[in-house]
N, C-alpha and C positions, 0 to 999 in steps of 0.2 A: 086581399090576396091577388098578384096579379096572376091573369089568365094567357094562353097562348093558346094556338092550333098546332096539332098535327096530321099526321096523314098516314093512316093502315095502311094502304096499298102495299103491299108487297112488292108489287110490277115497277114500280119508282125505281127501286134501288135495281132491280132485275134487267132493266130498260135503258135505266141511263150509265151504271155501273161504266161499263164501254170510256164513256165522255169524262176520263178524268181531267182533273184538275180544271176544271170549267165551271165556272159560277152560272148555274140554272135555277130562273125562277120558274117555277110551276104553278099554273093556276088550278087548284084542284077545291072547289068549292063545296062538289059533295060529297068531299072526305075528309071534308073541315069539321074535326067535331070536337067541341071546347072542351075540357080538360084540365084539372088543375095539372100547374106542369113546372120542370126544373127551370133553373137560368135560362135567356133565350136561347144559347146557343147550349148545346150538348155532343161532348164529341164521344164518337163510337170509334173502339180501337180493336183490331183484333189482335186476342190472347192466342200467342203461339202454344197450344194444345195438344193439336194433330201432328200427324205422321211426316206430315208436308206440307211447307207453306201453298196458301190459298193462290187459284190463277191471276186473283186481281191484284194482289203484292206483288208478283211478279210483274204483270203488265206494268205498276205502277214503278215498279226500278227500273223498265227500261225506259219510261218516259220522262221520269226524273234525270236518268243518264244523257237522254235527247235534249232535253231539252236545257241542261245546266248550265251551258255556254250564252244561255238567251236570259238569264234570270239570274245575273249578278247584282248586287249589291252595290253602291261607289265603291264602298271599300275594297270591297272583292274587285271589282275590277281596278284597282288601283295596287293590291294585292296581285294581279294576273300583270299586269303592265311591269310590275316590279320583276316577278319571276320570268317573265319572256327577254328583259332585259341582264335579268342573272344568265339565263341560258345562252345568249348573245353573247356576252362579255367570257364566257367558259367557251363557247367553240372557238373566239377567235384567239384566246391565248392558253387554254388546257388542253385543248384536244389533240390536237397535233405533236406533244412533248410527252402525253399520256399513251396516247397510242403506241410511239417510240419506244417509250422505258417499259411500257408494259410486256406488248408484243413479243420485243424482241426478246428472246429465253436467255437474255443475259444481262447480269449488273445487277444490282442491292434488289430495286426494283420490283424484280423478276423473281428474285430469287424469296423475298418476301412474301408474294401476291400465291405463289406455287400454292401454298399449299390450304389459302384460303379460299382460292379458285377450284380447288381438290371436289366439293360437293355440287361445286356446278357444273365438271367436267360429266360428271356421273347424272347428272339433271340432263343434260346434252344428250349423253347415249342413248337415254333412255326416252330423250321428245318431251316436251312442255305438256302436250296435250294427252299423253297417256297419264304422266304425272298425276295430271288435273281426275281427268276418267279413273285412274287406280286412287286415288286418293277420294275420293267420292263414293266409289265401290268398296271400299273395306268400311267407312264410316257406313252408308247403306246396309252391309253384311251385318256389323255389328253391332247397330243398333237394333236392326230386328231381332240378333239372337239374345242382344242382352235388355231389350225392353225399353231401349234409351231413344224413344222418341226425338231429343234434339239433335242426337247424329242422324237420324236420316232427314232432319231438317236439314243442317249442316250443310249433307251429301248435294241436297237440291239446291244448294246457295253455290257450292263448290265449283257446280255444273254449268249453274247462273250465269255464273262470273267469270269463267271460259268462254263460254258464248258471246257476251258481250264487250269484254276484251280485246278476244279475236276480233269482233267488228271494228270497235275503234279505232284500234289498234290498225287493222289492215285499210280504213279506209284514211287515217292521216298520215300514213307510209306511200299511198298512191298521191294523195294529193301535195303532202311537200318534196317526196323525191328526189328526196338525198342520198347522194352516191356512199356506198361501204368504203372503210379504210382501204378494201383490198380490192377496190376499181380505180382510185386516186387518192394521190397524195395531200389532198386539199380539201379539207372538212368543210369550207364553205362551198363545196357543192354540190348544186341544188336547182332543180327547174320547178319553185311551186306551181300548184294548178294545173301541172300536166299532164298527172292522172299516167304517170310511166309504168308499166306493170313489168317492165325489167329487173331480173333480182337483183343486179349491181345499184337501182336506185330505193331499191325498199330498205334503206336503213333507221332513218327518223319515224318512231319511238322503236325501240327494240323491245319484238315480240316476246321473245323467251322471258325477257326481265318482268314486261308486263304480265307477264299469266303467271313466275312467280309470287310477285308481287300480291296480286289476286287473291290466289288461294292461301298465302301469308295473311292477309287481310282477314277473309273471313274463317280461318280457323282462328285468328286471335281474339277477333271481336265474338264471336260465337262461346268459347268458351273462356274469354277473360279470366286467363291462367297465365304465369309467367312459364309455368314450365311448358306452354304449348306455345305461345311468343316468341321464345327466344330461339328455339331452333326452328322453328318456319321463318322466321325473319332473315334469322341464320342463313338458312339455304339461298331464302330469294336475296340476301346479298351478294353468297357466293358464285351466284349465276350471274348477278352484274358486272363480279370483278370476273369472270372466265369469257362472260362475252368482249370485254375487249382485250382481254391477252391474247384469245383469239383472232384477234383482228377481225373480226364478222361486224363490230360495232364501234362508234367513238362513244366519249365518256358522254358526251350529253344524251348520245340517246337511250344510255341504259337509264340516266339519271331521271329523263323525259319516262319512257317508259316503267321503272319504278311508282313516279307519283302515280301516273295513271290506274296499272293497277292497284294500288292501295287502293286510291279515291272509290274504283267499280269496285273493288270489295267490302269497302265501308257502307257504300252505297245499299246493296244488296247484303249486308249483313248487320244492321240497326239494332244494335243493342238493347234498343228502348221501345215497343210497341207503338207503332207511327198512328196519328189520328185520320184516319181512313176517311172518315166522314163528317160533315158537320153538317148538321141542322139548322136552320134560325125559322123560325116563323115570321109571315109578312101579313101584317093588317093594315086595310088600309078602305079609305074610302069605294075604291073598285076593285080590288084585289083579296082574294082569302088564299094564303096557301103557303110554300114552304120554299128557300133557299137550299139545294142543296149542294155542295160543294163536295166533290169524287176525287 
């Protein structure tokens, strides 16, 4: 039967929790104490249970969000090279013609877009970020009154995913600084890297679409229902199509800001209990102790 070591300490996971996703060896020799024991490796998952996801799920989506652009795949990044090349080839020959037919309150167009634009007009009035807070706060209410443990889960992902959003979102708006339809006629402009905090250059990704998009995201994946799907989807389309009849946006950047919030809402709303932690035990001629990986 083979054998392995583990390690009681408690303070391990308490100590190093903090340092995710960091491959640590620990040399802990006298807490090595033999054991008959499962495969080497054992992963531990946390069971969404409780009232609220844990603080270390959460640090761990914002580090996964940090860090996503740094831990592509070939494929992924040949997959990203493909789509920055989509969005390229759409500003310099849709944007400009979209903008036109949309905007303007007149022609087929316009007159089509009215009234599927109609739920984002009322998205607008009412602000992205109350939206996200009033939609957070009735799943919150209602689950405590009705017992439903995963709506006030939910509520804390909903909340999640505003927050994180809003960062990304604001800080690739400062750094590519692209001018609104309604500062110039010319969607290709843009001063990357210049960090302009003018609101004629905050339009690359559009914000409203992204926090849409968002909380579309993790009410879908949270309660994998079509009838909760299709009108949050619903809505955060209809805010794509009203940000540019409005003129406030061109078509890429709702399109741009769509992916994005889906992606931070996928993110932060995992259908599937993530492997938090993994174990391996290390034997070896000078070494006793455990790999743990956060």
């Amino acid at each position: 039967m083979p054998r392995s070591l583990s390690c009681p300490c408690g303070w391990v996971r308490l100590v190093l929790g903090p340092l995710c996703g960091l491959g640590l060896l620990l040399a802990c020799p006298p807490c090595a104490v033999a054991q008959e024991a499962p495969p080497p490796s054992l992963h531990v998952t946390e069971q969404p249970t409780g009232w609220m996801p844990s603080l270390r799920t959460l640090g761990q989506d914002a580090l996964d969000i940090a860090r996503a652009p740094f831990t592509l795949t070939p494929s992924e990044q040949l997959m990203t090279l493909g789509a920055t090349g989509l969005i390229a080839s759409t500003t310099m020959v849709l944007d400009e013609p979209a903008h036109r037919r949309f905007h303007v309150q007149s022609g087929s167009a316009a007159a089509v877009s009215r009234p599927i634009a109609g739920p984002g007009r009322w998205y607008d009035r009412v602000g992205p970020d109350r939206f996200a807070l009033g939609t957070a706060g009735l799943l919150a209410v209602g689950g405590v009154a009705l017992q439903r443990k995963s709506w006030t889960r939910t509520s804390v992902r909903v909340v999640e995913a505003l927050v994180y959003t809003k960062a990304v979102t604001g800080l690739a708006k400062s750094a590519i600084n692209r001018s609104r339809p309604f500062a110039t006629p010319d969607p290709l402009t843009a001063n990357p890297g210049g960090f302009d905090s003018a609101h004629d250059k905050l339009s690359m990704p559009s914000g409203h679409t992204a926090r849409a998009f968002a909380v579309a995201s993790v009410l879908s994946h949270q309660a994998n229902r079509w009838y909760v799907s299709v009108p949050a989807y619903g809505l955060a389309g209809s805010v794509a199509a009203e940000r540019v009849r409005s003129g406030d946006h061109w078509l890429t950047d709702v399109m741009v800001g769509g992916a994005l919030g889906y992606l931070i809402g996928r993110t932060v709303s995992s259908s599937s209990p993530r492997a938090d932690v993994t174990y391996t035990p290390i034997l070896s001629t000078d070494r006793v102790g455990l790999s743990v990986r956060f």
